[in-house]
C-alpha positions as a Markdown table, in Angstrom:
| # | Residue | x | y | z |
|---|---|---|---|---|
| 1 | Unk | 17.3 | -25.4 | -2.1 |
| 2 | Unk | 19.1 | -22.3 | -0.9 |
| 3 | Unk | 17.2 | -19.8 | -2.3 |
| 4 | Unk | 14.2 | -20.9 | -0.8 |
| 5 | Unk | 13.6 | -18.5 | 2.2 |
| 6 | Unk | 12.8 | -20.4 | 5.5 |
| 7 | Unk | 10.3 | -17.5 | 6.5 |
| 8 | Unk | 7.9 | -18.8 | 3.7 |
| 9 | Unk | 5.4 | -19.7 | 6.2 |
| 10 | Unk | 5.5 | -17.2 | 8.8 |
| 11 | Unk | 2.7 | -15.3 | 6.9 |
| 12 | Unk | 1.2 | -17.5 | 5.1 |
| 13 | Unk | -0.7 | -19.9 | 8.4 |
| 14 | Unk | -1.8 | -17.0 | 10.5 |
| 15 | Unk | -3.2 | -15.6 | 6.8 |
| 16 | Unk | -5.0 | -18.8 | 6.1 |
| 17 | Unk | -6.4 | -19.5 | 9.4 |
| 18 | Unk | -8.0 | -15.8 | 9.0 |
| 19 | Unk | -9.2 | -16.3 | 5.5 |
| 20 | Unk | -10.9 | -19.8 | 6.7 |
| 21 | Unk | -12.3 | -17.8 | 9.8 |
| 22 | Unk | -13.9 | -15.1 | 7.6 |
| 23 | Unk | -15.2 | -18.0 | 5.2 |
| 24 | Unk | -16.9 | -19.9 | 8.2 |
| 25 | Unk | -18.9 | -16.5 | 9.6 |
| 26 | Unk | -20.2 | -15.9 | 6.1 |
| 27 | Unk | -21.2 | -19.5 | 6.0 |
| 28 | Unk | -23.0 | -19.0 | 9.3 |
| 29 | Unk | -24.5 | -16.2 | 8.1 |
| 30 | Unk | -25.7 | -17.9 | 5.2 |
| 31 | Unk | -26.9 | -20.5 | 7.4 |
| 32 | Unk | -28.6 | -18.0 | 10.1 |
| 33 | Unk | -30.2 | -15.8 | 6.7 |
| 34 | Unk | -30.2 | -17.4 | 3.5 |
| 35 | Unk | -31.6 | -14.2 | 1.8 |
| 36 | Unk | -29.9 | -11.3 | 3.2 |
| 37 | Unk | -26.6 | -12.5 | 4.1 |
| 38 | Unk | -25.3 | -10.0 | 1.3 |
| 39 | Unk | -26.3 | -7.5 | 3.2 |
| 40 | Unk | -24.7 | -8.1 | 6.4 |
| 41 | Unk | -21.7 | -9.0 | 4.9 |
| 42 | Unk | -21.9 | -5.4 | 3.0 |
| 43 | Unk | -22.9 | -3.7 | 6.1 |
| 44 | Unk | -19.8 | -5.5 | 8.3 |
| 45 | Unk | -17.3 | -4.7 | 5.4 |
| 46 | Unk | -18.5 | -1.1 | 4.6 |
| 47 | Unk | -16.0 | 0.7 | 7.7 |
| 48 | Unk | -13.2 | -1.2 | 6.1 |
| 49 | Unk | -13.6 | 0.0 | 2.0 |
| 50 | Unk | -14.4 | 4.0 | 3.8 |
| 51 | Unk | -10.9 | 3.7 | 5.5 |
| 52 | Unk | -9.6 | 2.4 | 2.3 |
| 53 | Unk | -10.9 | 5.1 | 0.3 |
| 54 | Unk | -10.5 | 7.9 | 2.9 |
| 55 | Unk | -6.8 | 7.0 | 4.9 |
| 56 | Unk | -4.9 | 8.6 | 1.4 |
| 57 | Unk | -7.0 | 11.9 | 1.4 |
| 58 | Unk | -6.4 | 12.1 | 5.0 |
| 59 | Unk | -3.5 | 11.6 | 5.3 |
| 60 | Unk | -1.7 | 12.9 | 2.5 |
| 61 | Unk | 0.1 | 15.9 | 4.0 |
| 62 | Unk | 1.5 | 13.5 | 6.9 |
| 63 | Unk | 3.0 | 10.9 | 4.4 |
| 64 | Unk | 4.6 | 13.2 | 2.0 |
| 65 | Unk | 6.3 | 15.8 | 2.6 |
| 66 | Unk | 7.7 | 18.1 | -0.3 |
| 67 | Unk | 10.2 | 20.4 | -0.3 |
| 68 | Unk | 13.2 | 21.3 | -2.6 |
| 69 | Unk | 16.1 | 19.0 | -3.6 |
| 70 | Unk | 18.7 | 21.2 | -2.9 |
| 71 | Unk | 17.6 | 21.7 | 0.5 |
| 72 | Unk | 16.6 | 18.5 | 1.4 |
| 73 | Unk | 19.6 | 16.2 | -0.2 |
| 74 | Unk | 21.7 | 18.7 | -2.4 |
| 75 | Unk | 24.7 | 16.0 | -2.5 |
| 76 | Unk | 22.6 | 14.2 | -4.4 |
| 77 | Unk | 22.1 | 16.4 | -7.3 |
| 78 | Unk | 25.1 | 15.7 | -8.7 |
| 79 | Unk | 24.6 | 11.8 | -9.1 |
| 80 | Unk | 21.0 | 12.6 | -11.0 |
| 81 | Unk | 22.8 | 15.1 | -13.5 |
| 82 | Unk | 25.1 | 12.0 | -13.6 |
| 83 | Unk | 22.4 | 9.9 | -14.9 |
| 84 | Unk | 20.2 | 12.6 | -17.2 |
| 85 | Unk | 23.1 | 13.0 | -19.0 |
| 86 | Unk | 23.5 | 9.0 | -19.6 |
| 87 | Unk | 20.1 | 9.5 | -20.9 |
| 88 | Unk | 20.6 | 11.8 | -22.8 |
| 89 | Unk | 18.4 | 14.3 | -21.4 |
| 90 | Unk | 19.7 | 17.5 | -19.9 |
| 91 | Unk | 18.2 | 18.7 | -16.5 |
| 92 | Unk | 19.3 | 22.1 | -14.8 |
| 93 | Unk | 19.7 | 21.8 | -11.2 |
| 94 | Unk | 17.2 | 24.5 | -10.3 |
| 95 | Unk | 14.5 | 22.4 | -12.3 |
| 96 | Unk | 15.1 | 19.6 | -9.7 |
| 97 | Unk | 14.0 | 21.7 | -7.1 |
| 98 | Unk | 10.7 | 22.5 | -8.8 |
């Protein structure tokens, strides 16, 4: 059993005891009202799907930032030329900056 890793439960409680907390408030909500417990569940997961939707478009120019090959890793270049060529494809090196 070696390749079994020993952190296989690290995650996987603390996930389950906060799936099974989520599953008894919407039971109580059931509970408290039977007939609009869909929309208090909407209304309490609503902030989360925005952030979902809106962190990317945000955040965009933070998390990627572009700029050429050659000026960001030129010793790179070579390897990649390397490699097109294996493929059978040929690739200038001032189309990798593009």
């Amino acid at each position: 059993m070696a390749f079994v890793d020993r952190r296989l439960g690290q995650g996987s409680i603390p996930d389950h005891a906060g799936g099974g907390l989520l599953v008894w408030i919407l039971y109580a909500m059931i509970r408290r009202s039977p007939r609009r417990w869909w929309l208090y569940s909407w209304l309490i997961s609503l902030p989360s799907w925005c952030s979902c939707f809106s962190f990317p478009l945000l955040h965009r120019a933070h998390l990627h930032e572009y700029a050429p090959l050659s000026a960001k890793a030129p010793q790179i270049i070579p390897a990649i030329q390397t490699v097109t060529r294996k493929a059978g494809v040929e690739i200038p090196p001032d189309r990798m900056d593009g």
